[in-house]
C-alpha positions in Angstrom: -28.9 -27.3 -26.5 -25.5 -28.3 -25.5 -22.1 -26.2 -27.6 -18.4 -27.5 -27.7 -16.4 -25.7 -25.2 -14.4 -24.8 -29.0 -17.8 -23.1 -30.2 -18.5 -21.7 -27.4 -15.4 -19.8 -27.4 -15.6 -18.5 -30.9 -18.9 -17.3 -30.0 -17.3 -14.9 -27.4 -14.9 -13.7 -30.1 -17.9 -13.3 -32.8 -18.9 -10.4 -30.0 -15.6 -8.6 -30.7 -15.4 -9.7 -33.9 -16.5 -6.0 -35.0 -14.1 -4.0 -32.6 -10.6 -6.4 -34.0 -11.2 -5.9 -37.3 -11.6 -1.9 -36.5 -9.0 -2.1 -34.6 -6.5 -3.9 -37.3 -7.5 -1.7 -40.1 -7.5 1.4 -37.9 -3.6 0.4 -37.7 -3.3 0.8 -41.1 -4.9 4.3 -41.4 -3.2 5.4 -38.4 0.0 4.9 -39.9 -1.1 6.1 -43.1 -1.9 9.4 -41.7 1.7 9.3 -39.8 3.2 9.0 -43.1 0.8 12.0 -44.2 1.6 14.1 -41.0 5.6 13.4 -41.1 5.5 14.9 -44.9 3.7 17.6 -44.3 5.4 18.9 -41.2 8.8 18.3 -43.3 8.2 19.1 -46.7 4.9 19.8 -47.9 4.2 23.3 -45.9 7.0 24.9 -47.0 6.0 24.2 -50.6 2.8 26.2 -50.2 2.7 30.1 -49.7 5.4 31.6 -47.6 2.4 32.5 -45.0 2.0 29.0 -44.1 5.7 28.5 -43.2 4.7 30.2 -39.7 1.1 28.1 -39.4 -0.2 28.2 -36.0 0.3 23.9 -34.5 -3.4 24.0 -34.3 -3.7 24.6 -38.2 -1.1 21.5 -38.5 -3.5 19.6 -36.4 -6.4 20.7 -38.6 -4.7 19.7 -41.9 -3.8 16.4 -40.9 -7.5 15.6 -39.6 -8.6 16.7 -42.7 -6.6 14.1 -44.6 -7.4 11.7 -42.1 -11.0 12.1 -42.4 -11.1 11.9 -46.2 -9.0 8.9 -46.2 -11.1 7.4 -43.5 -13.9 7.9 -46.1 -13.0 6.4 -49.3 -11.4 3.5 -47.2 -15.0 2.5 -45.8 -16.5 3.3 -49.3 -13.7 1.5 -51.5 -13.9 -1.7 -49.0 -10.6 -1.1 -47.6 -11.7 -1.6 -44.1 -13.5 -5.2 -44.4 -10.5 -7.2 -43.4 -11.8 -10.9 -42.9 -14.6 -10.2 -45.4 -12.9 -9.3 -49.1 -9.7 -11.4 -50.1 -6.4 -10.3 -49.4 -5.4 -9.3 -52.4 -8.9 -7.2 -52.7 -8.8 -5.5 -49.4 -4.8 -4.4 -50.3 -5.7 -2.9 -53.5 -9.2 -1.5 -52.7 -6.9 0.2 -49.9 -4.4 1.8 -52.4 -7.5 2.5 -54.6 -8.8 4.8 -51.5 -5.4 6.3 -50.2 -4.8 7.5 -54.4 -8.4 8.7 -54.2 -7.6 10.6 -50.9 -4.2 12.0 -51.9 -5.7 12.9 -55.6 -8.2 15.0 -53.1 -5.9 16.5 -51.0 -3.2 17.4 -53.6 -6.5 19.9 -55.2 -6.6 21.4 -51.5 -2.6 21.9 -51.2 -3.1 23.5 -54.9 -5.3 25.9 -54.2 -3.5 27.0 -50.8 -0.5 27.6 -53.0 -2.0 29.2 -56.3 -0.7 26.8 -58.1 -0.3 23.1 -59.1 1.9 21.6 -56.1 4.8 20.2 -56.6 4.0 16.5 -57.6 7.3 14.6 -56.7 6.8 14.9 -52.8 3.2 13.5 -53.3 4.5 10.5 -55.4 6.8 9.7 -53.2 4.7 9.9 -50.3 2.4 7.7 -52.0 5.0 4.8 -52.1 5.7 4.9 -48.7 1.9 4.4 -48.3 2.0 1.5 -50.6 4.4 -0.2 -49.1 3.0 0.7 -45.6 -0.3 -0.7 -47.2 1.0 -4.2 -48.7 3.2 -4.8 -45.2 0.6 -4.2 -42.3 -2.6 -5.7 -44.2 -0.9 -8.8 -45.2 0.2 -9.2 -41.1 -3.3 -8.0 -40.5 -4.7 -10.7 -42.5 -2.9 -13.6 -41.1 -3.7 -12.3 -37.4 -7.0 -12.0 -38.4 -7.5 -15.2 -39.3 -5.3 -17.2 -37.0 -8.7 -15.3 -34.4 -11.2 -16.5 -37.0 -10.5 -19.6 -39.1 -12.7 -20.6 -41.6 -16.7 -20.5 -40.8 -18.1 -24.7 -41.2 -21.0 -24.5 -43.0 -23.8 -26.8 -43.6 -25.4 -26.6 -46.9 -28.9 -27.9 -47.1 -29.8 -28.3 -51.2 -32.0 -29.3 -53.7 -32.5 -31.1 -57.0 -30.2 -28.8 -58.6 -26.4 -29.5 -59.3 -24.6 -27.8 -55.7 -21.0 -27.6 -57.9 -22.2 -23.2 -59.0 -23.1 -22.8 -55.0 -19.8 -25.1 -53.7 -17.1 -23.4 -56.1 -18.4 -19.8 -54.8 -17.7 -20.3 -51.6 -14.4 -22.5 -52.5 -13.1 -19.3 -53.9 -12.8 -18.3 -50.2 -11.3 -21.0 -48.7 -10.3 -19.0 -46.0 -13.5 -17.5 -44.7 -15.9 -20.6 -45.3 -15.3 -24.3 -45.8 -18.8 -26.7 -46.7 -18.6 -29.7 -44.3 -21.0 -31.2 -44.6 -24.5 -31.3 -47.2 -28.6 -32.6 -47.0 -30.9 -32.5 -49.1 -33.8 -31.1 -48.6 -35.7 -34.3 -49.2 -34.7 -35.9 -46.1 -37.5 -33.8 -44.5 -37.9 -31.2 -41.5 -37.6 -33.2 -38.8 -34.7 -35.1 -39.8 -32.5 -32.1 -41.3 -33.7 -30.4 -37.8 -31.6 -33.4 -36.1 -28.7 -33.3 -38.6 -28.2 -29.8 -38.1 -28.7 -29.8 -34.5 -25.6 -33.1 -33.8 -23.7 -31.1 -36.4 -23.8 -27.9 -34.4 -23.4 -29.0 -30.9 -20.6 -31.4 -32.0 -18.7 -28.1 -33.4 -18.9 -29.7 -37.0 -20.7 -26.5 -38.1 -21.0 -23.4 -37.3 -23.5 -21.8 -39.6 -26.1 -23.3 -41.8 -26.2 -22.3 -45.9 -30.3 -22.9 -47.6 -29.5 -23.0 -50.8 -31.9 -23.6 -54.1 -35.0 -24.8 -51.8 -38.1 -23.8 -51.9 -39.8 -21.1 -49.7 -42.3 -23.5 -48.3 -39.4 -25.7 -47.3 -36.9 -22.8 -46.0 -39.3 -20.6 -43.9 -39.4 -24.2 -41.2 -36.1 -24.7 -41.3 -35.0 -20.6 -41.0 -37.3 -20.3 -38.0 -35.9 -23.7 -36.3 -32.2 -22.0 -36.7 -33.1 -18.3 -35.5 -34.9 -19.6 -32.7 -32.1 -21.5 -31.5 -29.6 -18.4 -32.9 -27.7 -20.3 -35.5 -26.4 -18.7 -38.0 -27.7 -18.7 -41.6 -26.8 -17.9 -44.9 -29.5 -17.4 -47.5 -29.5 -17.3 -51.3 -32.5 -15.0 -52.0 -35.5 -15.8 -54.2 -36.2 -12.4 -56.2 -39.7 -11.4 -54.0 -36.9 -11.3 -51.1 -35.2 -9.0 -53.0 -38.2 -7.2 -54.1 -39.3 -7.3 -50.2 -35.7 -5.9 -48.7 -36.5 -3.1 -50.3 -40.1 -2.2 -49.2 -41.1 0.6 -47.1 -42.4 -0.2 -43.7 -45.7 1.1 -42.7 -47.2 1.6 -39.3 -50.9 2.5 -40.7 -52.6 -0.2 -38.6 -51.6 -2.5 -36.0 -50.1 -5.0 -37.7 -46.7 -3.9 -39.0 -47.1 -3.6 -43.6 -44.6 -3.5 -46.4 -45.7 -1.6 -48.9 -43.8 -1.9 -53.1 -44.7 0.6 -55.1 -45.7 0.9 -58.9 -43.2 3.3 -60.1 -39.3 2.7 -58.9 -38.1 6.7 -58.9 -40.2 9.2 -57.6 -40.4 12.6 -59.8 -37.0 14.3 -57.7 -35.1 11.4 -57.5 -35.3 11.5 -61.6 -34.9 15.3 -61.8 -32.1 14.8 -59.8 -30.5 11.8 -61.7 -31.1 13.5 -64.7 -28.9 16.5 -63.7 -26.3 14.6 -62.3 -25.8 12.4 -66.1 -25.7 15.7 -68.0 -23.5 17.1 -65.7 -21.0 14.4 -65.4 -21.4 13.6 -69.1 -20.2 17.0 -70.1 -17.4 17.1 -68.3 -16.2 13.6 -69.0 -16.5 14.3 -72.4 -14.4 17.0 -72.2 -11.7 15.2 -70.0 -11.8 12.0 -72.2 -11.6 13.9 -75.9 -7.6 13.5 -76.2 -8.1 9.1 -75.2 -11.4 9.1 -77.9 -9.2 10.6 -80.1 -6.1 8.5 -79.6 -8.5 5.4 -79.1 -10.4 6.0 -82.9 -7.5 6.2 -84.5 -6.0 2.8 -83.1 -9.0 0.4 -84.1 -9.2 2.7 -87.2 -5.3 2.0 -88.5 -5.2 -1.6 -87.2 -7.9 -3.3 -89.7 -9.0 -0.4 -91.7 -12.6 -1.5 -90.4 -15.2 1.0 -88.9 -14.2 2.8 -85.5 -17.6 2.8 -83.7 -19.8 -0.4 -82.9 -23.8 0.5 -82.9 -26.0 -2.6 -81.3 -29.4 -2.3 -80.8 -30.1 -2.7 -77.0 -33.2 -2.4 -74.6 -33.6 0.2 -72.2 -36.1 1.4 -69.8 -40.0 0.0 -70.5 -37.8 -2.4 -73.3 -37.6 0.7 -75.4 -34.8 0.1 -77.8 -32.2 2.1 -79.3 -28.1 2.2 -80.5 -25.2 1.5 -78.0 -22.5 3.2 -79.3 -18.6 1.5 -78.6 -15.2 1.6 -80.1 -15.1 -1.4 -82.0 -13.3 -4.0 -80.3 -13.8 -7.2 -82.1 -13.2 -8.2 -86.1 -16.2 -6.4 -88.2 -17.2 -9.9 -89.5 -17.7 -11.1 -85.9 -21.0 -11.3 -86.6 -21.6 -11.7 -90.2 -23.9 -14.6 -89.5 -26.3 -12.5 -88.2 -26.5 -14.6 -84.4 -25.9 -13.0 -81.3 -23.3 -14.0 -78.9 -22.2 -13.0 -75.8 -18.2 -12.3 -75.6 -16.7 -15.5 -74.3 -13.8 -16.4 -72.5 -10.2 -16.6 -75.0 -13.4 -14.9 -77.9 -10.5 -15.2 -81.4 -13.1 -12.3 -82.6 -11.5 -9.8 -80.1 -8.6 -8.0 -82.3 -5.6 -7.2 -79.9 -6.7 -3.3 -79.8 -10.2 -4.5 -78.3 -8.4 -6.7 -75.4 -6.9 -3.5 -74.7 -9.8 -1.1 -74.9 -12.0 -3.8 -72.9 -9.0 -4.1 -70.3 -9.5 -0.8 -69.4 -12.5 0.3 -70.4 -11.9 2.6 -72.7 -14.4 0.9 -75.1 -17.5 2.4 -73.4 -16.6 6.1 -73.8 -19.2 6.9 -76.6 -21.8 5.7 -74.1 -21.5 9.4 -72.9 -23.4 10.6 -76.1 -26.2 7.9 -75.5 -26.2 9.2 -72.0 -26.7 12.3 -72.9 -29.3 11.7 -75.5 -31.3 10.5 -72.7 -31.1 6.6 -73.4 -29.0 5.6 -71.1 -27.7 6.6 -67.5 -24.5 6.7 -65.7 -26.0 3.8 -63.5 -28.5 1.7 -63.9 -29.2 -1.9 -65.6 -26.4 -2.9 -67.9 -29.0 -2.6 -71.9 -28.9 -6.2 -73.4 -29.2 -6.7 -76.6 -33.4 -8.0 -77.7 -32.1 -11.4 -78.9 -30.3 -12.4 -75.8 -33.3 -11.1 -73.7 -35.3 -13.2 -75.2 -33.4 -15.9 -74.9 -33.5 -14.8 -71.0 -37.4 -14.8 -70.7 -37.7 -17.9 -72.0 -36.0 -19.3 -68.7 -37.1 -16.1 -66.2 -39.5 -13.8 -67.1 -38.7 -11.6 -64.1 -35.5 -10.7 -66.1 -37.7 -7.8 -67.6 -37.9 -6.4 -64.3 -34.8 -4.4 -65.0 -35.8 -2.6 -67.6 -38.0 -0.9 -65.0 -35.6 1.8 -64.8 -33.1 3.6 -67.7 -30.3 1.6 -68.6 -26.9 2.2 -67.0 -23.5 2.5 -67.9 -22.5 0.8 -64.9 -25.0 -0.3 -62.3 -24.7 -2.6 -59.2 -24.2 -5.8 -61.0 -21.2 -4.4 -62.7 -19.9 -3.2 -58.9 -20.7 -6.1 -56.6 -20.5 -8.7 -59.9 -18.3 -9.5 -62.6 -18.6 -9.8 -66.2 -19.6 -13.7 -66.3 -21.8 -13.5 -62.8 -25.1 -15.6 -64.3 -28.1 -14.0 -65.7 -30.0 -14.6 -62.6 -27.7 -13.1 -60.2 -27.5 -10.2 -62.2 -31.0 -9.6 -62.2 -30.9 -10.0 -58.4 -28.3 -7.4 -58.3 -29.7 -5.0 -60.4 -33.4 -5.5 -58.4 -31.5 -4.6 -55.4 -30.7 -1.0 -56.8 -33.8 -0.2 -58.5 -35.6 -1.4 -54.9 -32.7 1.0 -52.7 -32.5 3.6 -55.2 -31.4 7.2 -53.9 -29.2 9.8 -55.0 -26.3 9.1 -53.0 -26.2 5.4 -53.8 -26.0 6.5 -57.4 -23.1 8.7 -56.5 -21.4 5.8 -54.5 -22.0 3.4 -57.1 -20.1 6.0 -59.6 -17.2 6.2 -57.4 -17.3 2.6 -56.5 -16.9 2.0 -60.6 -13.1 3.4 -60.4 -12.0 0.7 -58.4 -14.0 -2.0 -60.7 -12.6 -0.5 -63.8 -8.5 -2.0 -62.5 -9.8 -5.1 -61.0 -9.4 -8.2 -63.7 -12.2 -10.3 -62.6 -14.8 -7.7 -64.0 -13.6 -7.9 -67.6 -13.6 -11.8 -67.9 -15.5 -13.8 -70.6 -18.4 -15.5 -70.2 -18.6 -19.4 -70.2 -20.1 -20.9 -73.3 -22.6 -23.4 -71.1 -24.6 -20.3 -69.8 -27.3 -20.4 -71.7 -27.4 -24.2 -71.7 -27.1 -24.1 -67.6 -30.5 -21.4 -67.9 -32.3 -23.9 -70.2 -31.8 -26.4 -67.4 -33.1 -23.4 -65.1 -36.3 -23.4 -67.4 -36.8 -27.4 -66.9 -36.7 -26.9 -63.3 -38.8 -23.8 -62.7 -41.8 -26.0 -64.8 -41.2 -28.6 -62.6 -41.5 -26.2 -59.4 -44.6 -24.5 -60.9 -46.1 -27.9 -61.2 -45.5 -28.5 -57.2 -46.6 -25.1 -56.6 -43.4 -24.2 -55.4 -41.6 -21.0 -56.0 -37.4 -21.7 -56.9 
């Protein structure tokens, strides 16, 4: 198969890919730790004990490795090194989110070298020569980044459903993918296998998107594109979800993936269990004086109750009370309906847009954590009505009540508020099938950032529900194909 000279030259850079985007945000940490290095050989030592003010240079060496390697840390964890892969503005602030992560750290260390609580202003100002370092280099590191890589061409291959939900997604990155070109699946394998094929060596695509086929249609056409190493991008079914997480066994001589019947084995839930009382006690604690300050807001604004109990679901579809500050009107439900919050919802008073903007809404969950009913991550509970109204169109969705429900979980991290009920449930699967401790512990500090970023507090749109109806209508008309969607 024949490539444009063009392709066959981004194909070289692909190679490298890797090592430039390294390389670009390795800039950024360097300087970072400049910044870091040039305050602490000029102010911040003689701020701590008067023994340090003669420390050895190897000692200076140590102390800025230190801070580089903890920044280096939370700047892989928070995202802040996957230039070319998050947008700008997300790669800038996940960035800040891990440098204030790092310094927060590192000011604790300086503290307890000097028996006391350092001085602050030298941090602070040190943190605004990061930030500005930070907003500067990443913003030139963007746009040399992708003046290497421009856009990826993709060729989506479809089916009956409406391609608008799969288009606008990968619209909203404009400048890492543009669609040029669609099929649908109905034109058959040998004809998509030619289309793809002219598209490709002409250099009108680079990459080739299966969307909402079925697998008896995608396993051809994934084969015919990894045997001639074209690049594909898949929109799993929930068994591939299911399956990426599957342990591999060598038992025989043919390779086996084995899922088993329980999701948490007997220390991962001792140990999970541990961690929520822990973390629960001491949030508590930390979080008393903004409880406080928070019941007394929704309390003097409307007069109206200060806590909102909803029955919810959680592991095995057990139910039980949420607990929240009340952050909508207390007849916002007097007709007795449930309804998700939508986008502009008039039933949100102007304390709740607050308390939902930050958070802060959530706190009581701690007591429902540690009453055992829910846990720091996990499942988001939904309420019975609205999963009903969900297993109607999937009845996989009870798959995530296979594990306690979660203050935050994955689909809260890698979603947002309005990502669709399936995708959620594809999310979720994802942790309850990779579960381990650590992944729980990332997950927690991973929340941080999501808590300041907008798009995780948004509405949802009033069609969902509709749009899953029309999900139902095509899953019966799969099932009568024998076709899984």
């Amino acid at each position: 198969m024949s490539v444009s000279t063009n392709e066959k030259k981004l194909r070289k850079l692909e190679s490298f890919k890797r090592l430039i985007n390294l390389g670009l945000t390795a800039g950024c940490i360097a300087l970072e730790i400049a910044a870091f290095a040039y305050n602490w050989l000029t102010n911040f030592q003689f701020s701590v004990v008067e023994q340090l003010r003669n420390f050895w240079f190897k000692g200076h060496l140590l102390e800025i490795a230190i801070y580089g390697i903890i920044l280096f840390f939370f700047s892989q964890m928070y995202g802040g090194m996957r230039l070319g892969y998050l947008k700008n503005s997300e790669i800038i602030f996940s960035q800040i989110v891990a440098t204030i992560m790092a310094n927060v750290l590192i000011y604790g260390e300086l503290s307890v070298m000097a028996f006391q609580l350092f001085v602050p202003k030298v941090f602070l100002m040190m943190m605004a020569e990061q930030a500005a370092i930070i907003i500067v280099y990443l913003n030139v590191a963007n746009k040399v980044y992708r003046s290497i890589f421009p856009p990826r061409k993709l060729l989506l291959i479809h089916g009956d459903r409406p391609v608008d939900n799969i288009c606008s997604k990968f619209e909203s990155r404009s400048d890492k993918y543009v669609i040029t070109g669609m099929l649908h699946v109905s034109e058959g394998f040998e004809k998509l296998c030619s289309s793809i094929t002219k598209a490709y060596e002409a250099g009108e695509c680079n990459a080739v998107v299966l969307g909402d086929i079925s697998v008896e249609e995608r396993s051809p056409l994934l084969k015919f594109c990894y045997g001639r190493s074209i690049r594909v991008y898949l929109l799993p079914k929930i068994t591939d979800v299911i399956l990426a997480g599957a342990e591999e066994l060598h038992v025989f001589d043919s390779p086996m993936l084995l899922t088993r019947e329980y999701s948490l084995t007997v220390e991962q839930r001792f140990c999970k269990r541990l961690i929520d009382i822990i973390c629960a006690v001491v949030l508590l604690v930390i979080t008393s004086p903004i409880m406080l300050l928070t019941a007394l807001a929704v309390k003097l604004y409307d007069g109206g109750p200060v806590l909102y109990k909803q029955v919810r679901c959680t592991r095995n579809m057990r139910k039980f009370y949420i607990m929240k500050f009340r952050s909508m009107r207390p007849d916002a439900e007097q007709d007795g309906v449930a309804r998700l919050a939508q986008k502009g919802d008039d039933r949100i008073t102007p304390v709740g847009k607050f308390i939902r903007k930050c958070r802060i809404d959530e706190l009581p969950q701690l007591f429902n954590i540690l009453r055992g009913d829910m846990s720091f991550i996990g499942p988001r509970p939904e309420r019975p009505e609205i999963i009903e109204q969900y297993l109607e169109v999937m009845p996989e969705f009870a798959f995530r009540t296979k594990v306690r429900a979660g203050l935050a979980g994955f689909a809260q991290v890698y979603g947002k508020y309005n990502t669709s009920p399936y995708d959620k449930l594809k999310l979720d699967l994802t942790y309850i099938e990779n579960y381990s401790v650590w992944l729980d512990i990332k997950l927690m500090m991973l929340t941080i950032k999501v808590l300041f970023w907008p798009d995780s507090t948004e509405g949802v749109e009033t069609e969902q529900i509709t749009a899953l109806r029309e999900e139902r209508r095509l899953k019966e008309q799969a099932d009568q194909s024998g076709k899984e969607i």
